[in-house]
C-alpha positions in Angstrom: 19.6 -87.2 49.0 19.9 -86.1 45.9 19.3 -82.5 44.8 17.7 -81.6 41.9 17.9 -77.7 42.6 21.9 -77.8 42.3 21.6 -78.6 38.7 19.5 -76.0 37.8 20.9 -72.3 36.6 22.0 -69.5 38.8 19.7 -67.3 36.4 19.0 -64.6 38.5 16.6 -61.6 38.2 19.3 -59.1 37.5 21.0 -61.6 34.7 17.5 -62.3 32.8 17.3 -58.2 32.4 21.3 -58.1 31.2 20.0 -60.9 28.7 17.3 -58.7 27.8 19.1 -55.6 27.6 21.8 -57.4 25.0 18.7 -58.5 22.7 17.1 -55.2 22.3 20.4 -54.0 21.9 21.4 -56.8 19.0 18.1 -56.1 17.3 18.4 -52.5 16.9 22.1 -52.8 15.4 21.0 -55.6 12.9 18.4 -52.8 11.8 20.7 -50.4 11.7 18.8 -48.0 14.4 19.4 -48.2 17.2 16.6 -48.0 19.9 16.7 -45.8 22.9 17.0 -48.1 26.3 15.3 -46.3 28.5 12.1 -44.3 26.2 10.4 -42.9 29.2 13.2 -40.4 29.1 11.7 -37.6 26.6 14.8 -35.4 25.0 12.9 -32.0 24.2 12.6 -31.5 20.9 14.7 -28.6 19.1 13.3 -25.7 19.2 12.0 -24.3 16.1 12.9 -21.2 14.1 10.2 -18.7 14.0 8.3 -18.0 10.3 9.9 -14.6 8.6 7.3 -12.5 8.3 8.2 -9.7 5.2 7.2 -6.5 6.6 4.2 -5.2 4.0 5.0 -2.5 1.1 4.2 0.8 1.9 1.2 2.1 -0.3 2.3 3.4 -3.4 6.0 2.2 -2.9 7.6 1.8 -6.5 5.2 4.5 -7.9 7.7 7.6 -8.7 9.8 5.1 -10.3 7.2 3.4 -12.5 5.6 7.2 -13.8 6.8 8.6 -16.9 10.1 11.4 -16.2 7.1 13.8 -17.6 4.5 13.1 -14.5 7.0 12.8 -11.9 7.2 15.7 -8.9 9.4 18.1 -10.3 10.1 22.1 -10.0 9.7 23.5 -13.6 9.7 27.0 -14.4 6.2 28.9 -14.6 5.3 32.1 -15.4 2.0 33.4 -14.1 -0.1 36.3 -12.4 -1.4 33.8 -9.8 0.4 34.5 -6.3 2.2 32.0 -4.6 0.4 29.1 -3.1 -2.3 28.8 -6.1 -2.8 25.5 -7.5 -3.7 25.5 -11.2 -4.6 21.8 -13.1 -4.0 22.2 -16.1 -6.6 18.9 -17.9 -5.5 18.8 -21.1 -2.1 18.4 -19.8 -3.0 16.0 -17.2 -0.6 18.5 -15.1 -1.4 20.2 -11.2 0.7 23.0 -10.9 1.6 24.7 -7.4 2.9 27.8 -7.9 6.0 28.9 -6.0 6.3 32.4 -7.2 9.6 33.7 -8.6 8.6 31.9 -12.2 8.5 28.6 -11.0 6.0 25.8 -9.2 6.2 22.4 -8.5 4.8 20.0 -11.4 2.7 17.2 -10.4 1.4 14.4 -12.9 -2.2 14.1 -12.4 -5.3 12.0 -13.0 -8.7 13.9 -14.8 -12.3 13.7 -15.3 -12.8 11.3 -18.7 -15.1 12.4 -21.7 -17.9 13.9 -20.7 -16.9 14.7 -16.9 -14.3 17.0 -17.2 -15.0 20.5 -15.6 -13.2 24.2 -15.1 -13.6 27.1 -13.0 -12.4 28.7 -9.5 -12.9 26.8 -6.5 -11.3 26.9 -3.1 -9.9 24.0 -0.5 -12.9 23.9 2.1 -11.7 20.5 3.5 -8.6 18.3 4.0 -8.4 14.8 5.5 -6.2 12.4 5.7 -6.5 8.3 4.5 -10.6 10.1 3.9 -14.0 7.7 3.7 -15.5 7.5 0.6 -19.2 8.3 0.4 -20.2 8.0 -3.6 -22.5 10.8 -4.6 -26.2 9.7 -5.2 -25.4 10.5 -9.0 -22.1 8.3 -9.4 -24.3 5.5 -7.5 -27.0 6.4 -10.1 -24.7 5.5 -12.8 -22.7 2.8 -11.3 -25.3 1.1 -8.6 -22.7 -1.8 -8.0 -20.6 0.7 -6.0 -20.6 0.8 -2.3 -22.4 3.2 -0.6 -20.0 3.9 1.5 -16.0 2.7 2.2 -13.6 3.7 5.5 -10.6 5.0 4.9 -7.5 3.2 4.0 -5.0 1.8 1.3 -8.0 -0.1 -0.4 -9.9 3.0 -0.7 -10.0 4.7 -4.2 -9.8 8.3 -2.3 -6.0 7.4 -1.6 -3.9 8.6 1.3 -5.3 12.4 1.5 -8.1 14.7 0.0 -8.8 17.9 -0.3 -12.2 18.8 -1.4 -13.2 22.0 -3.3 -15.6 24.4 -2.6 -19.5 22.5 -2.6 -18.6 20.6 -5.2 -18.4 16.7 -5.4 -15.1 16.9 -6.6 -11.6 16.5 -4.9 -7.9 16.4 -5.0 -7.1 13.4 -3.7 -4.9 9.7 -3.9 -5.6 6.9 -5.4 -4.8 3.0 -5.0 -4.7 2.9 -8.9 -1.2 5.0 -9.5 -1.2 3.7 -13.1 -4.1 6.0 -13.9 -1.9 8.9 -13.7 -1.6 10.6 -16.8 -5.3 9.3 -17.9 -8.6 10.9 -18.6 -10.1 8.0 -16.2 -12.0 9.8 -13.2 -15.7 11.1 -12.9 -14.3 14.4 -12.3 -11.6 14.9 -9.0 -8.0 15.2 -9.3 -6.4 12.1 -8.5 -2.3 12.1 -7.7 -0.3 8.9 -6.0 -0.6 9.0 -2.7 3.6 10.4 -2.4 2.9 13.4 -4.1 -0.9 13.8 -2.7 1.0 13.6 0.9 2.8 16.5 -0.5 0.6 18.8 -2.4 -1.3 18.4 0.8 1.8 19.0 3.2 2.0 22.6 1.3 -1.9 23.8 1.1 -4.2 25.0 3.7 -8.0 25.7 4.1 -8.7 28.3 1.6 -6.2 27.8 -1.2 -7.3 29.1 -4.1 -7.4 26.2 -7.3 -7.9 26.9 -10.7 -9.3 23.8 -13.2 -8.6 25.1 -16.5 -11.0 23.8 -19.8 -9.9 21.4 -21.7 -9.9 23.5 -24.5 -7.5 25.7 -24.2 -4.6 26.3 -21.5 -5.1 29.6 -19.3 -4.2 32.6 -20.9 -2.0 34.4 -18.1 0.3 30.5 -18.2 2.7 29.4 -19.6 5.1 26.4 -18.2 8.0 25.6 -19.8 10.1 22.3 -17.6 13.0 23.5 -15.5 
C-alpha cells in the first residue's frame, strides 16, 4: 500500500528551532545588531560612578586676599598709655587696634557706623558668642521695618561668625557675611571685621576688656600708630 507519510520531511521539533535560531540570527546581522538569543538572561547593568560633590567654601575663604595690604591683620607699631589687652577703633581710620604693649598691637581693618551713626566713648566686653542670633533693635526695625525680627545664627547672618557686645549698648564687635564692607562707613553703629580676624580678635579678648571708640573727629590724643 502505498505510503504517503514516507514522502513527507523528517522536520523534527528540534530542526524547526535550529531553523529558527539561524533566522533571528541572519536578521540581526543584515541589521548590523545583533540580537541577544536567549533575552530572559538580564546582564546587570554597570554600575554607575557616584556624582562629585565639591565640598562647600569656608565662610569668608578668599577674604584676606581680596582686602587692601592696609586692612589686612597685621602687627604695626603703636605707641600708647593703654595697657595691654585694650582695644582702641580708631573710625576715622576704619582701624581696631589691639594693643600688645611694648609699642606695638595688632591692626585690624574694620567696618563703622555711616553718617549720622557713628559714636565714641569707653565701653567694656559684657558678652561674647560665637556664630550669634541677630535680634534687630526696636529702633533699626523702626527705620528699616522690612528687616526680620529676628535671624539664628549662621554664615547667612549679618552678625558674622563671632560677637562681642559692649557694655548696654546696642552695639557690637562682630563678623559679617558682607567682607567687602570692610574699610566702609556702612553700619548702624557696631564694628564689623571678616569673620578670620573676628575669630581672632575674639580668640585674644575676654569678658571685661576694656574698648575705646574714638570720635571721628580727631584720633585719641595719647595714640599714635605708625605700620610696622
Amino acid at each position: 500500500m502505498f505510503n504517503l507519510e514516507a514522502f513527507k520531511c523528517p522536520f523534527s521539533r528540534a530542526a524547526a528551532f535550529g531553523v529558527a535560531i539561524g533566522a533571528v540570527t541572519l536578521s540581526g546581522t543584515a541589521s548590523g545588531a545583533p540580537l541577544q538569543l536567549f533575552p530572559f538572561f538580564i546582564t546587570p547593568p554597570a554600575a554607575s560612578e557616584p556624582p562629585v560633590v565639591q565640598p562647600a567654601p569656608s565662610e569668608d575663604e578668599g577674604t584676606a586676599a581680596e582686602l587692601p595690604a592696609r586692612l589686612k591683620r597685621q602687627v604695626v607699631s603703636y605707641a600708647t598709655r593703654e595697657a595691654p589687652g585694650t582695644i582702641i577703633i580708631d573710625t576715622p581710620n576704619t582701624y581696631l587696634y589691639y594693643v600688645l604693649g611694648g609699642g606695638q598691637a595688632i591692626r585690624y581693618g574694620i567696618g563703622v557706623g555711616r553718617d549720622g551713626f557713628t559714636w565714641s566713648g569707653v565701653q567694656s566686653i559684657t558678652r561674647k558668642a560665637e556664630w550669634p542670633d541677630w535680634t534687630p533693635p526696636p529702633e533699626m526695625i523702626a527705620r528699616q521695618p522690612y528687616l526680620p525680627r529676628h535671624m539664628a545664627g549662621g554664615p547667612g547672618n549679618p552678625l558674622g561668625a563671632r560677637a562681642m557686645y559692649l557694655g548696654g549698648t546696642v552695639y557690637r564687635i562682630h563678623g559679617t557675611n558682607a567682607p567687602q564692607t570692610i574699610g566702609t562707613h556702612v553700619s548702624s553703629g557696631c564694628i564689623r571685621l571678616t569673620n578670620q580676624d573676628v575669630a581672632d580678635l575674639y580668640s585674644r579678648v575676654s569678658v571685661g576688656t576694656k574698648v575705646i571708640v574714638l570720635p571721628m573727629d580727631r584720633r585719641a590724643e595719647n595714640a599714635v600708630s605708625t605700620r610696622g
